[in-house]
N, CA, C and O atoms as CSV, one atom per row, in Angstrom:
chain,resi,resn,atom,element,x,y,z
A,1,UNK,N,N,-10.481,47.922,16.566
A,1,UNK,CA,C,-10.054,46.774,15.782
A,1,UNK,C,C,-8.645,47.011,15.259
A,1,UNK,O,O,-8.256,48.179,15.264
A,2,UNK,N,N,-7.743,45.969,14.762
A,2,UNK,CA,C,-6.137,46.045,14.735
A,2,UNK,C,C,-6.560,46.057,12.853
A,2,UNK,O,O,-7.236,45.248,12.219
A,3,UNK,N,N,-5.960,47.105,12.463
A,3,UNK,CA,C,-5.590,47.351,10.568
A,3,UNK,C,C,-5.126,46.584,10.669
A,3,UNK,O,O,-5.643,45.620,10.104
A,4,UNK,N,N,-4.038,46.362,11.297
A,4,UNK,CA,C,-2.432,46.459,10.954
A,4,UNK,C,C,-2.095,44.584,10.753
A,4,UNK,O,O,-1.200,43.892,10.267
A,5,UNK,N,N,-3.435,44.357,11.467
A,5,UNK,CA,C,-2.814,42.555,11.698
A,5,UNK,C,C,-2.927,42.198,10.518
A,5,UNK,O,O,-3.570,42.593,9.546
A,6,UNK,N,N,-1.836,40.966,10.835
A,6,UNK,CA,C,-1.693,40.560,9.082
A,6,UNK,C,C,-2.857,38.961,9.222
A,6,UNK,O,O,-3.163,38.237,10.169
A,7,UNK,N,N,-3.124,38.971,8.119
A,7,UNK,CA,C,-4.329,37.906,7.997
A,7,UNK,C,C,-4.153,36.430,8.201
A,7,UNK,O,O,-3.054,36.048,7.802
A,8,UNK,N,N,-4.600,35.878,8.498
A,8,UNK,CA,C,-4.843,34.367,8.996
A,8,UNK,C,C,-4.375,33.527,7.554
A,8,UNK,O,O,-5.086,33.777,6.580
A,9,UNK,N,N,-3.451,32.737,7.379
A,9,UNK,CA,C,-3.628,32.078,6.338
A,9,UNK,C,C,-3.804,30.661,6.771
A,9,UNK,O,O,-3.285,30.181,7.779
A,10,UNK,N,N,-4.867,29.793,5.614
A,10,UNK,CA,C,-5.569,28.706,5.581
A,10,UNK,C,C,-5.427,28.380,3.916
A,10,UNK,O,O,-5.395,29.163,2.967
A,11,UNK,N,N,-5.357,26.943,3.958
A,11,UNK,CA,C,-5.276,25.841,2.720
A,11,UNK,C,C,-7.400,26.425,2.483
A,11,UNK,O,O,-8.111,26.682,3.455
A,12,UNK,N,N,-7.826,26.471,1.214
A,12,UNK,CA,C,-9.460,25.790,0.745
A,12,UNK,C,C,-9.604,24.875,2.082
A,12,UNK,O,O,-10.653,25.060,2.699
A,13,UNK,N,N,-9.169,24.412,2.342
A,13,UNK,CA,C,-10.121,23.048,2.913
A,13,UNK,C,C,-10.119,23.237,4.535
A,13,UNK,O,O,-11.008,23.171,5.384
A,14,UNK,N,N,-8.443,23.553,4.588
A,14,UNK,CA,C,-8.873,24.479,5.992
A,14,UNK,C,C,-10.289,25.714,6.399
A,14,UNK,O,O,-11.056,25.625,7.359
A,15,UNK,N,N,-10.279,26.578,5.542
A,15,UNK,CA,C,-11.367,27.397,5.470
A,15,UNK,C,C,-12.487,26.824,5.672
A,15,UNK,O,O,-13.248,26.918,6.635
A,16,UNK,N,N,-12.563,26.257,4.781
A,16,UNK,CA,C,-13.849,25.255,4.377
A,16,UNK,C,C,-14.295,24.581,6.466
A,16,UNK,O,O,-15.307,24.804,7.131
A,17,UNK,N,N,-13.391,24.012,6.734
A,17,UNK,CA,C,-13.763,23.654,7.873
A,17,UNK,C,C,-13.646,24.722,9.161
A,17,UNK,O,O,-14.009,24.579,10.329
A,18,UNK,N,N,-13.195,25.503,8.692
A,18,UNK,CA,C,-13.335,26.724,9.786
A,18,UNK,C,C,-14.579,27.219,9.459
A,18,UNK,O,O,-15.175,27.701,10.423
A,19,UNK,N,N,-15.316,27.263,8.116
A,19,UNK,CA,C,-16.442,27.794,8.437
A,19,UNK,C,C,-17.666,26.874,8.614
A,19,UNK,O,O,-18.721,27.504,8.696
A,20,UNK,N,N,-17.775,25.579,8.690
A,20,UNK,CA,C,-18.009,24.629,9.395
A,20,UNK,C,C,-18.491,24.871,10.330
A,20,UNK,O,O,-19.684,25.045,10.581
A,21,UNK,N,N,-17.190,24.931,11.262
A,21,UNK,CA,C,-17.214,24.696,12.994
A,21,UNK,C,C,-18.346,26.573,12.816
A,21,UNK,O,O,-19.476,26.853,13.216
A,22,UNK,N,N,-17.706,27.083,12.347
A,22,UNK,CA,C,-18.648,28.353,12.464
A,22,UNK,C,C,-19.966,28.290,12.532
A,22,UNK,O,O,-20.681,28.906,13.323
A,23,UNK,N,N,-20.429,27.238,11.362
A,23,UNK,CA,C,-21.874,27.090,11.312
A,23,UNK,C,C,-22.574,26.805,12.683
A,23,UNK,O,O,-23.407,27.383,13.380
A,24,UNK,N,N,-21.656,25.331,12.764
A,24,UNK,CA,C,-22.337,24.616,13.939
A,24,UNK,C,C,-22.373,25.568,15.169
A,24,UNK,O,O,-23.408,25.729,15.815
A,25,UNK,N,N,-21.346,26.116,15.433
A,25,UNK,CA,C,-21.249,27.301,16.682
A,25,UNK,C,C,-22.278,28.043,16.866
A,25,UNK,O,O,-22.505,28.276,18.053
A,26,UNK,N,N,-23.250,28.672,15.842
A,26,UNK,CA,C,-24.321,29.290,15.403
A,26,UNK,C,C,-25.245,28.799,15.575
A,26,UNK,O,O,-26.066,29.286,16.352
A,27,UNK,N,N,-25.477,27.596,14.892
A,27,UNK,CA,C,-26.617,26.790,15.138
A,27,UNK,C,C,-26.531,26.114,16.910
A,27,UNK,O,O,-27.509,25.763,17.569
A,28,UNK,N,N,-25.206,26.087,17.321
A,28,UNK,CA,C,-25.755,25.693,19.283
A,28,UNK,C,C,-25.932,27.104,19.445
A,28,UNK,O,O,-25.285,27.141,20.491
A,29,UNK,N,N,-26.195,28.023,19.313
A,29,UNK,CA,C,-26.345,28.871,20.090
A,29,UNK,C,C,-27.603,29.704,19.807
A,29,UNK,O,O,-27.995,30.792,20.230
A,30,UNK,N,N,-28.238,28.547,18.690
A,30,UNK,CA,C,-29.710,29.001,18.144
A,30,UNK,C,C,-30.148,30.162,17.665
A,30,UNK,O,O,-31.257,30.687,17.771
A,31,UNK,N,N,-28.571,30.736,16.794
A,31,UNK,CA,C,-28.530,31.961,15.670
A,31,UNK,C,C,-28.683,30.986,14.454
A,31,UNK,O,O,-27.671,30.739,13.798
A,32,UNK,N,N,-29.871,30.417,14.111
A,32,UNK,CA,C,-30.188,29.883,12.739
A,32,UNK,C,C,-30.217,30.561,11.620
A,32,UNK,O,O,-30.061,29.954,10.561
A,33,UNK,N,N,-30.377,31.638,11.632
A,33,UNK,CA,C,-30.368,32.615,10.730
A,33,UNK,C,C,-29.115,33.064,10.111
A,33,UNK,O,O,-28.755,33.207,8.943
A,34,UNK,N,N,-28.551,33.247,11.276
A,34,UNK,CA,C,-27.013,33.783,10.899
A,34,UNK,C,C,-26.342,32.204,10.615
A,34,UNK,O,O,-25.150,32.306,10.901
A,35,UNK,N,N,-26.529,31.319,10.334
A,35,UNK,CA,C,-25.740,30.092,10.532
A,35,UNK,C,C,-26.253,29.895,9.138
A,35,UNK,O,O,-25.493,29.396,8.309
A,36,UNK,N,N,-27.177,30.157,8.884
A,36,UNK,CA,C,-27.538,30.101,7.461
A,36,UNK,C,C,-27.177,31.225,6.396
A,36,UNK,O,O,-27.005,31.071,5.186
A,37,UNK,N,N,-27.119,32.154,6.989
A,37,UNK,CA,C,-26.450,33.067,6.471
A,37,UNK,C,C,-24.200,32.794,5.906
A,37,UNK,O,O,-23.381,33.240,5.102
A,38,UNK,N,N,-24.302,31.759,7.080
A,38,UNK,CA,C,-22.541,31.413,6.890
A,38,UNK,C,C,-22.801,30.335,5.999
A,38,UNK,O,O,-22.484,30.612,4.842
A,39,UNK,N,N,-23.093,29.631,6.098
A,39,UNK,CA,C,-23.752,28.420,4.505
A,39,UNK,C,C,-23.396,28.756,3.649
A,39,UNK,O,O,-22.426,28.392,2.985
A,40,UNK,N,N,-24.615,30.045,3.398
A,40,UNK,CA,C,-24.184,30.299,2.265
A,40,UNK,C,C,-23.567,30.973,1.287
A,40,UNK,O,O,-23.812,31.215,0.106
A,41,UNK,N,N,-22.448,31.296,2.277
A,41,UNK,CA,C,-21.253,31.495,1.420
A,41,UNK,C,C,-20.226,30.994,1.063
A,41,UNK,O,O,-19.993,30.061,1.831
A,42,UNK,N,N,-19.006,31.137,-0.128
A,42,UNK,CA,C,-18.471,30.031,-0.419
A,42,UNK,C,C,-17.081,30.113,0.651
A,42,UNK,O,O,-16.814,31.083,1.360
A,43,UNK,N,N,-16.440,29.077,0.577
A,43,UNK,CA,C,-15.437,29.057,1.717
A,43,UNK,C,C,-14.457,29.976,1.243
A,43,UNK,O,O,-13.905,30.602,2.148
A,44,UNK,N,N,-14.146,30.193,0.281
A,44,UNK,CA,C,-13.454,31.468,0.022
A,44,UNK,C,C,-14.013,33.125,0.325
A,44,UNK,O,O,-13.144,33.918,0.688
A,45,UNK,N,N,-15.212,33.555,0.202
A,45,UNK,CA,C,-16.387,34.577,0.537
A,45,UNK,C,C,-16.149,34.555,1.966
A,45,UNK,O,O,-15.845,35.690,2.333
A,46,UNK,N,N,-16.164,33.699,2.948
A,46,UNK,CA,C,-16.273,33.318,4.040
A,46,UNK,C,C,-14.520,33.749,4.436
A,46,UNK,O,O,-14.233,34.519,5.352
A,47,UNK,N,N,-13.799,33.273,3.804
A,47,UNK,CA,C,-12.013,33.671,4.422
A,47,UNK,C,C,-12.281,35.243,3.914
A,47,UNK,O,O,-11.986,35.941,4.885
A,48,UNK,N,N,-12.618,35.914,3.052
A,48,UNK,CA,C,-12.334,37.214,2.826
A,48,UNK,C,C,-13.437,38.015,4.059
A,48,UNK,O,O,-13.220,39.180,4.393
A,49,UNK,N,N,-14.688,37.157,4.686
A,49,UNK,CA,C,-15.293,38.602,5.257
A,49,UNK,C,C,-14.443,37.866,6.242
A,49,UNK,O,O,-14.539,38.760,7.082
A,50,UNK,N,N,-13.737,37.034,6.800
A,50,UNK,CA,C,-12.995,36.573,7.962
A,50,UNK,C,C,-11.679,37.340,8.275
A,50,UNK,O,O,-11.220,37.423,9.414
A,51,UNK,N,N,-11.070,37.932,7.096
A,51,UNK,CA,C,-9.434,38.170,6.766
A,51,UNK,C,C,-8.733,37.195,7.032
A,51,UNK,O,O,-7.908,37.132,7.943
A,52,UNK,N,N,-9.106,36.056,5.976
A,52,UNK,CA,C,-8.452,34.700,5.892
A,52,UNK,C,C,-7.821,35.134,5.004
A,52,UNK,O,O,-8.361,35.951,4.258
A,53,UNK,N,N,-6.313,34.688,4.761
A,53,UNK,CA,C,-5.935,34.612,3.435
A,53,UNK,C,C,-5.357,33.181,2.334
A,53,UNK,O,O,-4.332,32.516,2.483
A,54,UNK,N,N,-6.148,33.077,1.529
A,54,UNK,CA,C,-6.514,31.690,0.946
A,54,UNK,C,C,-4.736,30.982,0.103
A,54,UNK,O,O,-4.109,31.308,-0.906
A,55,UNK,N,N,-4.562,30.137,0.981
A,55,UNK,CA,C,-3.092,29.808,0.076
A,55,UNK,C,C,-3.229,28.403,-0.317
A,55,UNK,O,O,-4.069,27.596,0.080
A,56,UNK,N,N,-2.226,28.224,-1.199
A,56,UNK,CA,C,-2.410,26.988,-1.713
A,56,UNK,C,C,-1.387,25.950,-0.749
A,56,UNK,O,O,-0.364,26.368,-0.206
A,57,UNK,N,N,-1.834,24.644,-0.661
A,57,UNK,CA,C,-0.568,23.773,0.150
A,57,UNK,C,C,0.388,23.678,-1.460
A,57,UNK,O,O,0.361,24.157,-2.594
A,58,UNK,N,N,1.204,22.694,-0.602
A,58,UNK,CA,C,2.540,22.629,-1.137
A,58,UNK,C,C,1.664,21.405,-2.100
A,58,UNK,O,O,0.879,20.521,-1.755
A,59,UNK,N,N,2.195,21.808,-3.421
A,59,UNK,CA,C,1.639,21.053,-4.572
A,59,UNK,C,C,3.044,19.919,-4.985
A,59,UNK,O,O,4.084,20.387,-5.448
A,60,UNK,N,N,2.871,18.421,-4.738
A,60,UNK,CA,C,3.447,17.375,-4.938
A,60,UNK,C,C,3.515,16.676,-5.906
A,60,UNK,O,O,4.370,15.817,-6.124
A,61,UNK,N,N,2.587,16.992,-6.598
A,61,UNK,CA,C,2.133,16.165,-8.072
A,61,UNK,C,C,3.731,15.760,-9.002
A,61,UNK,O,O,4.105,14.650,-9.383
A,62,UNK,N,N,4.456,17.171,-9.166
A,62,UNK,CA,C,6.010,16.903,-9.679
A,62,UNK,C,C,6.617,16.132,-9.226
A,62,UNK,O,O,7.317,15.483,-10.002
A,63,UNK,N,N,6.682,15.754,-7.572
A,63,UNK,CA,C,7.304,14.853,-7.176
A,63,UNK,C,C,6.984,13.513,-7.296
A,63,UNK,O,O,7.669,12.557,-6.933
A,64,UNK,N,N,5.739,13.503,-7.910
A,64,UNK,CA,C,4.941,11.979,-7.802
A,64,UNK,C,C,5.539,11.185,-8.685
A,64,UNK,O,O,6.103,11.642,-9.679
A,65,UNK,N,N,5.466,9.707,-8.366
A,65,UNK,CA,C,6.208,8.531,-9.141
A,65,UNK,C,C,5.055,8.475,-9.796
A,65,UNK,O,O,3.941,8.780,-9.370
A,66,UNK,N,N,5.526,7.842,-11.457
A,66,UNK,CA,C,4.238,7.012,-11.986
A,66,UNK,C,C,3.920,6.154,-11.998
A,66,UNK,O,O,4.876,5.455,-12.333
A,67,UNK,N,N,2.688,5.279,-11.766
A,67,UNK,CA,C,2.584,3.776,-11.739
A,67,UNK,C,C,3.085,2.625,-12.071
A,67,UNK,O,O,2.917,1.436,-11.799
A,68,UNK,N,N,3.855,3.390,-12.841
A,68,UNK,CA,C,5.360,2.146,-13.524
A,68,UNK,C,C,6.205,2.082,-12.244
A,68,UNK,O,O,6.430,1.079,-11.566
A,69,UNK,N,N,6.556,3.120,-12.076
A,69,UNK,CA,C,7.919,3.242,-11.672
A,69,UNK,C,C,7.279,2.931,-9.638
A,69,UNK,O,O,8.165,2.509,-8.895
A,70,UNK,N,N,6.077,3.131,-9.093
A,70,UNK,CA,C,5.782,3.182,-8.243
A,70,UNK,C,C,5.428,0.985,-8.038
A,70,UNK,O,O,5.757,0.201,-7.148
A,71,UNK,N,N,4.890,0.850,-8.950
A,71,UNK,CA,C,4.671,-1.165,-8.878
A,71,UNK,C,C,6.070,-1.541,-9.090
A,71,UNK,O,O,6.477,-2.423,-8.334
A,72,UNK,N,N,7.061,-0.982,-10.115
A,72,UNK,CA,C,8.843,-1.547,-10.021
A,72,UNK,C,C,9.148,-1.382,-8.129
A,72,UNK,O,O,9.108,-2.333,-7.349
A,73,UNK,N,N,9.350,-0.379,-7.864
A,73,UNK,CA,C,9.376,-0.020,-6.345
A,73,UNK,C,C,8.387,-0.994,-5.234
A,73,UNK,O,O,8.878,-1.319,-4.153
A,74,UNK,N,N,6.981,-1.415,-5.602
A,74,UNK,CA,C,6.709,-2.442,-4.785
A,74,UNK,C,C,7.783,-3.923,-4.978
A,74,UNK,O,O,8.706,-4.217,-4.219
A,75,UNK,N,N,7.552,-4.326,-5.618
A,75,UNK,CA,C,8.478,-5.284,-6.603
A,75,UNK,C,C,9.599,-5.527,-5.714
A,75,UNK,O,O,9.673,-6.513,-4.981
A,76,UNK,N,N,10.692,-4.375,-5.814
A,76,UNK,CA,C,12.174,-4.107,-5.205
A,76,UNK,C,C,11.587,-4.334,-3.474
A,76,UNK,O,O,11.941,-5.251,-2.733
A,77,UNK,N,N,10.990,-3.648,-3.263
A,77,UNK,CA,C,10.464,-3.877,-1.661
A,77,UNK,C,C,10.052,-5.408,-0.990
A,77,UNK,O,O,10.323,-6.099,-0.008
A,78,UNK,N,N,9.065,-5.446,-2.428
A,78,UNK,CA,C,8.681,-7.524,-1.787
A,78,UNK,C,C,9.730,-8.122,-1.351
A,78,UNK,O,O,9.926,-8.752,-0.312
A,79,UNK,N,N,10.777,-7.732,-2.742
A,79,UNK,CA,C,11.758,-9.112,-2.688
A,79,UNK,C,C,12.919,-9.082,-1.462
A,79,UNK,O,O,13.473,-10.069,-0.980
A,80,UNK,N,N,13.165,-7.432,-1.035
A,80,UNK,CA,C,14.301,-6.897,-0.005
A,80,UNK,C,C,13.045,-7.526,1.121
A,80,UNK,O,O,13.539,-8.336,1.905
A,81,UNK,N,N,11.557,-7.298,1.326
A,81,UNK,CA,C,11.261,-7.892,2.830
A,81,UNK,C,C,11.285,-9.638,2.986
A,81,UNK,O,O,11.235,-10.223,4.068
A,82,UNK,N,N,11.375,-10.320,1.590
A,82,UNK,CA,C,11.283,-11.795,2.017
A,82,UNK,C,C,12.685,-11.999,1.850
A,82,UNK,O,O,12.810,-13.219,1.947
A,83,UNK,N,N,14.036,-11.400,1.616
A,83,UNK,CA,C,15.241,-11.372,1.591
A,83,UNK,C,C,15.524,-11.672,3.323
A,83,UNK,O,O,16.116,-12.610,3.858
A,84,UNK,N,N,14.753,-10.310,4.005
A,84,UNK,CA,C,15.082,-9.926,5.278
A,84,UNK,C,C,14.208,-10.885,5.847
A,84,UNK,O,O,14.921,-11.346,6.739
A,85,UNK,N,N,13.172,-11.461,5.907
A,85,UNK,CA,C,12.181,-12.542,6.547
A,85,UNK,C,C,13.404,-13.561,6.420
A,85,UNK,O,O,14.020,-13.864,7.443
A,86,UNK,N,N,13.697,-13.994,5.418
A,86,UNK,CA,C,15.020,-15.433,5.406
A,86,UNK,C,C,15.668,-15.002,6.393
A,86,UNK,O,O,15.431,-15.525,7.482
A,87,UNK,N,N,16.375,-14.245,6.334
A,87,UNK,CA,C,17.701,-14.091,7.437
A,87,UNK,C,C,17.373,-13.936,8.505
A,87,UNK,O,O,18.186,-14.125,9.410
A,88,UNK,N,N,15.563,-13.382,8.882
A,88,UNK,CA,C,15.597,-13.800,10.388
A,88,UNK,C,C,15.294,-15.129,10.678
A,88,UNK,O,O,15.590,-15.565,11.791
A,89,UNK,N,N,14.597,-16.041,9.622
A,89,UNK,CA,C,14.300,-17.077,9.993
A,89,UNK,C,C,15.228,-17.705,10.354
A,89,UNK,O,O,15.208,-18.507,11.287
A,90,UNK,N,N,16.536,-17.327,9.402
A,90,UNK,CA,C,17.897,-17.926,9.674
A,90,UNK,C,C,18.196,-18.182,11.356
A,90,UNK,O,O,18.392,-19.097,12.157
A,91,UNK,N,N,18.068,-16.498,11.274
A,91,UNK,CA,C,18.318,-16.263,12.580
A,91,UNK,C,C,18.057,-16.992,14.112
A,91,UNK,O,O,18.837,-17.392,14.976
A,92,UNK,N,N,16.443,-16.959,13.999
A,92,UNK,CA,C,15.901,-17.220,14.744
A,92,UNK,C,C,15.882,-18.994,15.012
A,92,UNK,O,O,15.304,-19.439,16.004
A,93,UNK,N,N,16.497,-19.809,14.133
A,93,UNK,CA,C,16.888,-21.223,14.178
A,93,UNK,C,C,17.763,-21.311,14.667
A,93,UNK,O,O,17.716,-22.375,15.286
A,94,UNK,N,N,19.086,-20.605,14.900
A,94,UNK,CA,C,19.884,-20.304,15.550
A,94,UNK,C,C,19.832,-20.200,16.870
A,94,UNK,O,O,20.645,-20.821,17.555
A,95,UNK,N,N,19.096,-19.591,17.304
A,95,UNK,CA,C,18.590,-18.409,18.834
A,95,UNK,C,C,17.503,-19.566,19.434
A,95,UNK,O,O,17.559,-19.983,20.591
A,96,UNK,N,N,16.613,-19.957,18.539
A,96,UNK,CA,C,15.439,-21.049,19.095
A,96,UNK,C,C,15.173,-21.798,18.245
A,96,UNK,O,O,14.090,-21.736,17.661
A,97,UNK,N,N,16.083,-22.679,17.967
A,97,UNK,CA,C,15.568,-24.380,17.434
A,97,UNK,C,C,14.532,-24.651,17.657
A,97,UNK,O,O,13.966,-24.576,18.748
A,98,UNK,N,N,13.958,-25.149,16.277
A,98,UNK,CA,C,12.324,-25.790,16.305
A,98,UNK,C,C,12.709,-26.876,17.303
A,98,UNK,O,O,13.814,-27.270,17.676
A,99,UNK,N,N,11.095,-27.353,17.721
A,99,UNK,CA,C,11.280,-28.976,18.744
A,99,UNK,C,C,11.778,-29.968,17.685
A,99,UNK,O,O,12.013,-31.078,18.164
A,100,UNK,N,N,11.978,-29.863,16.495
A,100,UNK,CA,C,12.418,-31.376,16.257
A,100,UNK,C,C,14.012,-31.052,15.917
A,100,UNK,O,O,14.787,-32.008,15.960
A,101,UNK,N,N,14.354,-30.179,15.694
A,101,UNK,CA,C,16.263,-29.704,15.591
A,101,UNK,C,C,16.577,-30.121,17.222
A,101,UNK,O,O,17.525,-30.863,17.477
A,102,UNK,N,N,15.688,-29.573,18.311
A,102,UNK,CA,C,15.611,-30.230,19.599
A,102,UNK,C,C,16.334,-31.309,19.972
A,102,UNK,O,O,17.465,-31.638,20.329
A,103,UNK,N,N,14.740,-31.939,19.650
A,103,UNK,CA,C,14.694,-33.241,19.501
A,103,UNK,C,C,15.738,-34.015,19.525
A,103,UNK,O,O,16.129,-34.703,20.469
A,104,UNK,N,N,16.392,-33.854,18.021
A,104,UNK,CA,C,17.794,-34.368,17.084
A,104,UNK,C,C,18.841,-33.858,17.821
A,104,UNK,O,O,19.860,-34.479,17.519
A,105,UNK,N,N,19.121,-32.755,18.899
A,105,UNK,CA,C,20.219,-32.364,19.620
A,105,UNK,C,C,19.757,-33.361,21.003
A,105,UNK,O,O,20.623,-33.941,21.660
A,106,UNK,N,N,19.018,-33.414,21.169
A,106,UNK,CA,C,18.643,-34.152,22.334
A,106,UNK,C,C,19.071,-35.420,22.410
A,106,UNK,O,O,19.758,-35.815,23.352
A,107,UNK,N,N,18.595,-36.388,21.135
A,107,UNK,CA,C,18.989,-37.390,21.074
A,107,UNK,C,C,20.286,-37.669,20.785
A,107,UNK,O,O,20.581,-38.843,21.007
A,108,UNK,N,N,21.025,-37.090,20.430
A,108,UNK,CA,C,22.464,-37.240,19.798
A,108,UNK,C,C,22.967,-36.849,21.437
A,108,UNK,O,O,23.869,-37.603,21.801
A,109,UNK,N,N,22.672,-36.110,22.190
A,109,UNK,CA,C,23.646,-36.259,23.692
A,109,UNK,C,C,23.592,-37.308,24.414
A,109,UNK,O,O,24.425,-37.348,25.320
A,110,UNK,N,N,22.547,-38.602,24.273
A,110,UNK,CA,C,22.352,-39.222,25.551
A,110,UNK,C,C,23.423,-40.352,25.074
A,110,UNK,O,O,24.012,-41.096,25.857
A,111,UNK,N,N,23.623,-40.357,23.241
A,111,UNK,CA,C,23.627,-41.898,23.408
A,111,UNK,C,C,25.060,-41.784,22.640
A,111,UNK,O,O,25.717,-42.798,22.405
């Protein structure tokens, strides 16, 4: 066996589902015992007899907006996408006249 390797690192929840798939692996292979034996330990118990080493993810909470400042930001967004909806509508009257702007170009050439 390798000392020397350095250990597997996994988030809690990663673990948690590595020892999961472990269970189930156990249980197809109709080691119920031992699959019950991986149960019941906790997903941390489980990374240490593994040489998991348990890290934390990158914690965001500091970066988080607060609900003030996150509904101001919907707010600013509504009004910039029906800003940008106008100007294509603009647009697109331009590029493809409804049938009755049509219409009104139509009739104004014949006569």
């Amino acid at each position: 066996m390798f000392t020397n390797r350095r250990p597997k690192k996994m988030t809690n929840e990663e673990a948690e589902a590595y020892q999961q798939k472990a269970i189930r692996g156990l249980e197809n292979l109709g080691l119920d015992d031992e699959a019950s034996d991986v149960a019941d330990l906790t997903p941390e118990q489980y990374a240490e007899e593994k040489g998991i080493q348990i890290v934390n993810p990158r914690k965001r909470t500091a970066d988080m907006a607060n609900k003030q400042e996150l509904e101001q930001q919907v707010r600013e967004l509504e009004e910039e996408n029906e800003e940008l909806q106008s100007r294509l509508d603009e647009i697109l009257d331009i590029v493809a006249p409804s049938e009755d702007e049509q219409d009104e170009e139509d009739s104004g050439e014949e006569g």
